[in-house]
Biopython code that builds the backbone (N, CA, C, O; Angstrom):
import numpy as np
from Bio.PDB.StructureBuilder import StructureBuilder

atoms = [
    (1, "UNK", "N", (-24.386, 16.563, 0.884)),
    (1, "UNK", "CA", (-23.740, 15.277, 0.904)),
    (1, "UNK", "C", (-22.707, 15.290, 2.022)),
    (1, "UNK", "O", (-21.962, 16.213, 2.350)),
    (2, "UNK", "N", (-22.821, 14.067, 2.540)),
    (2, "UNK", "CA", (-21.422, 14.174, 3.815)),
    (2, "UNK", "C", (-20.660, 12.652, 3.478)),
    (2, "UNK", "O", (-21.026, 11.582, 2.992)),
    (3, "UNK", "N", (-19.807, 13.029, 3.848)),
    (3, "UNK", "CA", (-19.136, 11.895, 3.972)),
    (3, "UNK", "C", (-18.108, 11.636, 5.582)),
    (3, "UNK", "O", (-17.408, 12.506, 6.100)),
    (4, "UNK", "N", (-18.320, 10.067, 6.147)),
    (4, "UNK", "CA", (-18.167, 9.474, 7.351)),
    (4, "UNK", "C", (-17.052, 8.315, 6.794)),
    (4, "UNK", "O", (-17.298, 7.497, 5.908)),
    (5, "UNK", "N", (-15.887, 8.434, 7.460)),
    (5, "UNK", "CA", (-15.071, 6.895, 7.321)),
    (5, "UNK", "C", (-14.947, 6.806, 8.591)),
    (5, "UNK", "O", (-15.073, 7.573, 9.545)),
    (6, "UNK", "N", (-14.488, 4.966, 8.321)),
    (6, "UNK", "CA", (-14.121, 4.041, 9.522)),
    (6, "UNK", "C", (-13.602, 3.121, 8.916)),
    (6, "UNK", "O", (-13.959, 2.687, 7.821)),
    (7, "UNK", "N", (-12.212, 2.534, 9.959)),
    (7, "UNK", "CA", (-11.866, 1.506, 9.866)),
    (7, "UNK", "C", (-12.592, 0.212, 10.328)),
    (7, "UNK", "O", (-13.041, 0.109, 11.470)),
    (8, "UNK", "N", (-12.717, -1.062, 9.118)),
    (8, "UNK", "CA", (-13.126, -2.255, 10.142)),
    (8, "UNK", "C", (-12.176, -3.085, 10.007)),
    (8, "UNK", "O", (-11.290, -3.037, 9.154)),
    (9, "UNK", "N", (-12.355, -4.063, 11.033)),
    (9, "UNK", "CA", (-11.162, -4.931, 11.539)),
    (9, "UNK", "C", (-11.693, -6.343, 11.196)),
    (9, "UNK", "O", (-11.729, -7.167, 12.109)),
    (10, "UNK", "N", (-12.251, -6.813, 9.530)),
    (10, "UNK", "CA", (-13.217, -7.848, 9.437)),
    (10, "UNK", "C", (-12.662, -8.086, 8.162)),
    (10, "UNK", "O", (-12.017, -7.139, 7.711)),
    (11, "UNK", "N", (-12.767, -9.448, 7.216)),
    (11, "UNK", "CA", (-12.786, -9.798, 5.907)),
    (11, "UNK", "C", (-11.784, -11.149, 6.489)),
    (11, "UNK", "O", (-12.258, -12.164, 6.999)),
    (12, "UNK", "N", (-10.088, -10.849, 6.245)),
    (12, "UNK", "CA", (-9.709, -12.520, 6.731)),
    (12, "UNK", "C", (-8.407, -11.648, 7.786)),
    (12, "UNK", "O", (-8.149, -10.454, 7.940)),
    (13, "UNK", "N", (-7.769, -13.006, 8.401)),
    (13, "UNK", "CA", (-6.788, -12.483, 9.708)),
    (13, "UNK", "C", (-5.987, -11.344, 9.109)),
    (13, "UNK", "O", (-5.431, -11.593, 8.039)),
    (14, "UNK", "N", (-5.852, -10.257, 9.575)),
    (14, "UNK", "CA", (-4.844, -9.855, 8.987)),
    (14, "UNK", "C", (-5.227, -8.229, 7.971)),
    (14, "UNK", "O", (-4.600, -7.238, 7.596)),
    (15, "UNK", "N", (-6.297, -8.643, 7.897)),
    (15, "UNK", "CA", (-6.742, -7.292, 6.460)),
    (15, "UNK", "C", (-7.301, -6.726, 7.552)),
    (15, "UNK", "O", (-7.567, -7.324, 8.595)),
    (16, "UNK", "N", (-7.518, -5.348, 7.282)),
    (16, "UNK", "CA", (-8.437, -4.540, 7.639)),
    (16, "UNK", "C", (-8.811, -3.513, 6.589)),
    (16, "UNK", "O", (-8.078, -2.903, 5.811)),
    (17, "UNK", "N", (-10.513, -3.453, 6.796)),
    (17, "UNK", "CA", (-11.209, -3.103, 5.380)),
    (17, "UNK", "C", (-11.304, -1.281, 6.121)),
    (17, "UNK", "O", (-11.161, -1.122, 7.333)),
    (18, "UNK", "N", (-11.463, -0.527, 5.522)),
    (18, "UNK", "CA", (-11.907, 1.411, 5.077)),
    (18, "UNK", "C", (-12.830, 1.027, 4.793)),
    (18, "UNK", "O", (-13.017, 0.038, 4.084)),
    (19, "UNK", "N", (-13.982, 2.030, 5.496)),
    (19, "UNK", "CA", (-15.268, 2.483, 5.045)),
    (19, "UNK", "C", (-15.573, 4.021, 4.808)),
    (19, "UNK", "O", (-15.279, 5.000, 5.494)),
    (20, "UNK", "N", (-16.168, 3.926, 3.768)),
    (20, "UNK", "CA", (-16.279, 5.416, 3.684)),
    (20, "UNK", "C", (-18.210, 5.684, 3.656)),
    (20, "UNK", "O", (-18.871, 4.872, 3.007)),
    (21, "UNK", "N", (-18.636, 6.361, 4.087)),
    (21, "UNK", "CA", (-19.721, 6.472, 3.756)),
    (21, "UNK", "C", (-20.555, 7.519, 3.660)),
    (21, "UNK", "O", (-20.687, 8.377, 4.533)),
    (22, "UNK", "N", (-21.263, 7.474, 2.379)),
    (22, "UNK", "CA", (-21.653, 9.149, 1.962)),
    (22, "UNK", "C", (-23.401, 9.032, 1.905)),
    (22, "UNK", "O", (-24.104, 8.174, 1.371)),
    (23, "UNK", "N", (-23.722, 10.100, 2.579)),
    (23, "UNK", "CA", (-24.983, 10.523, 3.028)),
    (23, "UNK", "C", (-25.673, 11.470, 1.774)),
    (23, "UNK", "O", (-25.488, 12.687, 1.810)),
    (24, "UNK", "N", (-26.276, 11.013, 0.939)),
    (24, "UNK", "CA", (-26.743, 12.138, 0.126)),
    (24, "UNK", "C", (-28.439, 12.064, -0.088)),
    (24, "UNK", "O", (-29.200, 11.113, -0.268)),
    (25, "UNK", "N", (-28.706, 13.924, 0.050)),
    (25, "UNK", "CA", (-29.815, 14.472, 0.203)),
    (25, "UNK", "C", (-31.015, 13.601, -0.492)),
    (25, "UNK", "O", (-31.438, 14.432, -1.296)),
    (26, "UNK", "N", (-31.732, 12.557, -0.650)),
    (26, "UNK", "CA", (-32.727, 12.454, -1.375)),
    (26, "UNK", "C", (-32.521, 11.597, -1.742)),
    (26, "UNK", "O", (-33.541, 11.151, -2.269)),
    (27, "UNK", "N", (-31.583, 10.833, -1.844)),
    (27, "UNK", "CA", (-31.189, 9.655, -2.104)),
    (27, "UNK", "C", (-30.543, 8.599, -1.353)),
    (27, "UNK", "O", (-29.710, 8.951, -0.518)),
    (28, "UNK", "N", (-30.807, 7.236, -1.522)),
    (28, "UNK", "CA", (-30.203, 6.110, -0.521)),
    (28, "UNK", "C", (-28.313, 6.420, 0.209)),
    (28, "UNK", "O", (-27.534, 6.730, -0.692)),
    (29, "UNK", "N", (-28.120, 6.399, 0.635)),
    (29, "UNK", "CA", (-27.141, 7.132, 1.240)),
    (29, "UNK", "C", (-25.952, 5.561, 0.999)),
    (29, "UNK", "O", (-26.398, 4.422, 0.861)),
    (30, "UNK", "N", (-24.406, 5.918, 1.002)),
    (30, "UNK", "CA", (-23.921, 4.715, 0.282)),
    (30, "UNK", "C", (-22.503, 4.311, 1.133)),
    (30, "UNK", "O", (-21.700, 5.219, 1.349)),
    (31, "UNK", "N", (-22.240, 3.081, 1.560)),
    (31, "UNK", "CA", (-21.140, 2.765, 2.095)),
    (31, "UNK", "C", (-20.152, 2.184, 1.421)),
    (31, "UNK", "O", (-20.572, 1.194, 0.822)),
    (32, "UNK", "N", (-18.994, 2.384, 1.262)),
    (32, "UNK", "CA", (-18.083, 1.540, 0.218)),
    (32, "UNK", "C", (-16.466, 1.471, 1.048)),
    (32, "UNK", "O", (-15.712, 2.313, 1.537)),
    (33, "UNK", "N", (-16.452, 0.013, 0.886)),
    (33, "UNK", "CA", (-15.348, -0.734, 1.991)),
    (33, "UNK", "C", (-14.246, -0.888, 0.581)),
    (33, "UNK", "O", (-14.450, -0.763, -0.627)),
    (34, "UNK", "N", (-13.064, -1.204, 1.353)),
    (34, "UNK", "CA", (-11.992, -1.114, 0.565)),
    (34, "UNK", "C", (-10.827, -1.798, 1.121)),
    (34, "UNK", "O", (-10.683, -0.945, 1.997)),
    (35, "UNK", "N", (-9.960, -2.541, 1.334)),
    (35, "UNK", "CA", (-8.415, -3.076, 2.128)),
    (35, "UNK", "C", (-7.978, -1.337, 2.313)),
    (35, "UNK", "O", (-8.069, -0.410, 1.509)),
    (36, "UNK", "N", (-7.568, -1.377, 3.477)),
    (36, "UNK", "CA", (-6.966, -0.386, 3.850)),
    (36, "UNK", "C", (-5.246, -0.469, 3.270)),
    (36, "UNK", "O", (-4.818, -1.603, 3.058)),
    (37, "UNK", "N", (-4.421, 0.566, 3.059)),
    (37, "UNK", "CA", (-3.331, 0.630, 2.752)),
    (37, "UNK", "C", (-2.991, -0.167, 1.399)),
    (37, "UNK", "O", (-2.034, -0.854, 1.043)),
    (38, "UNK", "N", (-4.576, 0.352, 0.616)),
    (38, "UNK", "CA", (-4.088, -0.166, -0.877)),
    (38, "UNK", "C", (-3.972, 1.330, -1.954)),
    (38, "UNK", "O", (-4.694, 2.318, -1.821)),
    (39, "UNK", "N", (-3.243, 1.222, -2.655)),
    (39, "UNK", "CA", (-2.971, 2.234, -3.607)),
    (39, "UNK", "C", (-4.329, 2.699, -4.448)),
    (39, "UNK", "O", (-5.372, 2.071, -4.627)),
    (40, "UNK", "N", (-3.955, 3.976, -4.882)),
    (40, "UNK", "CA", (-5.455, 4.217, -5.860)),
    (40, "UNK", "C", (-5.496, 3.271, -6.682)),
    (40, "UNK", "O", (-6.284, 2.389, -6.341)),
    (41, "UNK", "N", (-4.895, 3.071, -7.755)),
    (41, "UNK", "CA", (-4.480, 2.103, -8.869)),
    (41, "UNK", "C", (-5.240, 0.537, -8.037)),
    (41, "UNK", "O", (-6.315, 0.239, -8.557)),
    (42, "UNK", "N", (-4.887, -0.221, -7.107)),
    (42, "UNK", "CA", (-5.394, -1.636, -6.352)),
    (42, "UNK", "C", (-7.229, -1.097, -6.036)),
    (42, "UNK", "O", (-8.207, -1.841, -5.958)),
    (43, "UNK", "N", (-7.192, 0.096, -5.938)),
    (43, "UNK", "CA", (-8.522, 0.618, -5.138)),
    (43, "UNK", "C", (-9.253, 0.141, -6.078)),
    (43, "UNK", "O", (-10.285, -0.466, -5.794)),
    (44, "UNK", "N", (-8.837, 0.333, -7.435)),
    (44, "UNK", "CA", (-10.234, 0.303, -8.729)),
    (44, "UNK", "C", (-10.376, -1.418, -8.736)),
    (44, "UNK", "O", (-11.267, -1.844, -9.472)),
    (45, "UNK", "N", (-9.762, -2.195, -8.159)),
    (45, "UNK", "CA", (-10.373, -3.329, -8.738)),
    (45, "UNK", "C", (-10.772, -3.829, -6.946)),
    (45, "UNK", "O", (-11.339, -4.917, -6.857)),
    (46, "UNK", "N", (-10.607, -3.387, -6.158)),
    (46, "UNK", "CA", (-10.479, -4.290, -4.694)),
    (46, "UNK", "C", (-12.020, -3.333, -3.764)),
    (46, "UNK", "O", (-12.359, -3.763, -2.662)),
    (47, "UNK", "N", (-12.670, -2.270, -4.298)),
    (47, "UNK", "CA", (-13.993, -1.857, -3.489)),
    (47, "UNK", "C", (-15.516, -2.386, -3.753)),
    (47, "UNK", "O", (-15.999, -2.343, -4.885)),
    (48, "UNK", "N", (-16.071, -2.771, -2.890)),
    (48, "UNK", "CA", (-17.700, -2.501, -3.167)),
    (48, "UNK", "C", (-18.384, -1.548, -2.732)),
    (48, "UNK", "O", (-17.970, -1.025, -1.697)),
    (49, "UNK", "N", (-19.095, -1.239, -3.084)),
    (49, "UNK", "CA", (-20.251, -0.508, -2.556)),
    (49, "UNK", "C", (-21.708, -0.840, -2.436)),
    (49, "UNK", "O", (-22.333, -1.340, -3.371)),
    (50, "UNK", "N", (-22.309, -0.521, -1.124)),
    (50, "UNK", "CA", (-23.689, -1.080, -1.128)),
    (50, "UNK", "C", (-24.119, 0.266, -0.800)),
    (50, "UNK", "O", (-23.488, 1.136, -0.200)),
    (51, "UNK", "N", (-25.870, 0.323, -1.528)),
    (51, "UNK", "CA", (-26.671, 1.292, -0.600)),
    (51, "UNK", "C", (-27.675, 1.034, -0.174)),
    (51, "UNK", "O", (-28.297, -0.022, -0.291)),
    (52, "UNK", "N", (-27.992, 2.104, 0.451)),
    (52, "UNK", "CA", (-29.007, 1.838, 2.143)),
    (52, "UNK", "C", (-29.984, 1.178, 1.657)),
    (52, "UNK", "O", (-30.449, 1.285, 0.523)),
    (53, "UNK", "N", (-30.471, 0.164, 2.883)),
    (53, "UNK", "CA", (-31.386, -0.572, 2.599)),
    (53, "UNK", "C", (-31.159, -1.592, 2.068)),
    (53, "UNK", "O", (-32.065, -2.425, 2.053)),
    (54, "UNK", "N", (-29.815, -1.926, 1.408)),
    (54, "UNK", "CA", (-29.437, -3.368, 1.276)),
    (54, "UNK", "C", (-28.745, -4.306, 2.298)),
    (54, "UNK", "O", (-28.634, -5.532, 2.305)),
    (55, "UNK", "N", (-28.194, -3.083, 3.400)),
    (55, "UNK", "CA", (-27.375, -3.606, 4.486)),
    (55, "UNK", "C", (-27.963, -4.765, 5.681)),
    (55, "UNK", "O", (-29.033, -4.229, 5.968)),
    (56, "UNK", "N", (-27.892, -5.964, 6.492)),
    (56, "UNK", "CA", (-28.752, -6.172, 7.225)),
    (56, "UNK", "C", (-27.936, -6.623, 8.264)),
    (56, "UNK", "O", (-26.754, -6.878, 8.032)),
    (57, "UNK", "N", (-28.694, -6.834, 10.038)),
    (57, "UNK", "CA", (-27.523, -6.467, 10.857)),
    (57, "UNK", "C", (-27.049, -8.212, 10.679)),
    (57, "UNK", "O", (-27.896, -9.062, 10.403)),
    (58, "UNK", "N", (-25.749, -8.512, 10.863)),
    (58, "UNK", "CA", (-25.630, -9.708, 10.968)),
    (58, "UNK", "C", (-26.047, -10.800, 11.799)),
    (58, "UNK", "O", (-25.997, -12.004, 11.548)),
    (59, "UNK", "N", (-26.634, -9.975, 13.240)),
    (59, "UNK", "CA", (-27.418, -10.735, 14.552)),
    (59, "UNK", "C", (-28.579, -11.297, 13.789)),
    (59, "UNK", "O", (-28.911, -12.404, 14.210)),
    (60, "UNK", "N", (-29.321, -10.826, 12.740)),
    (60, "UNK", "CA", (-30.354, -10.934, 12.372)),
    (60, "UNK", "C", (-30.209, -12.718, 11.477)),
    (60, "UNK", "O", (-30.989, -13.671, 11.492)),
    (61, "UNK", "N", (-29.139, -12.568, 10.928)),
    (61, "UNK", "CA", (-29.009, -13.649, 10.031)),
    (61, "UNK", "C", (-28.364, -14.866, 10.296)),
    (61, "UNK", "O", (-28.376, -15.849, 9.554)),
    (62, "UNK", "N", (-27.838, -14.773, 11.305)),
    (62, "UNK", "CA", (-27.070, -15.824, 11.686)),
    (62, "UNK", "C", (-27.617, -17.229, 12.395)),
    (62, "UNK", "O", (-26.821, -18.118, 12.699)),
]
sb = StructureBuilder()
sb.init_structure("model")
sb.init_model(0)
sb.init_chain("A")
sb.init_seg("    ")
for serial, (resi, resn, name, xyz) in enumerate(atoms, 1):
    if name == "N":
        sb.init_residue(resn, " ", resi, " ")
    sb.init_atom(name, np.array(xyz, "f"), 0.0, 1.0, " ", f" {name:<3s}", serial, name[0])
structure = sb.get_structure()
């Protein structure tokens, strides 16, 4: 299993969302965004998580 973060600079003016994203062996591999500079306690109600294969590029949809 690995795990990859990044900051994105997307959601409304002003926020910027944490990505964390974990790669695991055999299974869909999983990204989960979060407001950056929120407490553990804010974390449990403010993350999603998607996994692979649900993601699509936004050029595609627009």
């Amino acid at each position: 299993m690995t795990t990859n973060s990044t900051a994105l600079d997307i959601v409304s003016p002003g926020q910027v969302l944490h990505a964390v994203t974990v790669e695991r062996d055999g299974e869909p591999d999983e990204c989960t965004l979060y407001p950056r500079g929120t407490s553990r306690l804010e974390r449990m109600s403010t993350w999603i998580t998607a996994a692979e294969g649900s993601f699509v590029d936004p050029r595609t949809v627009r």
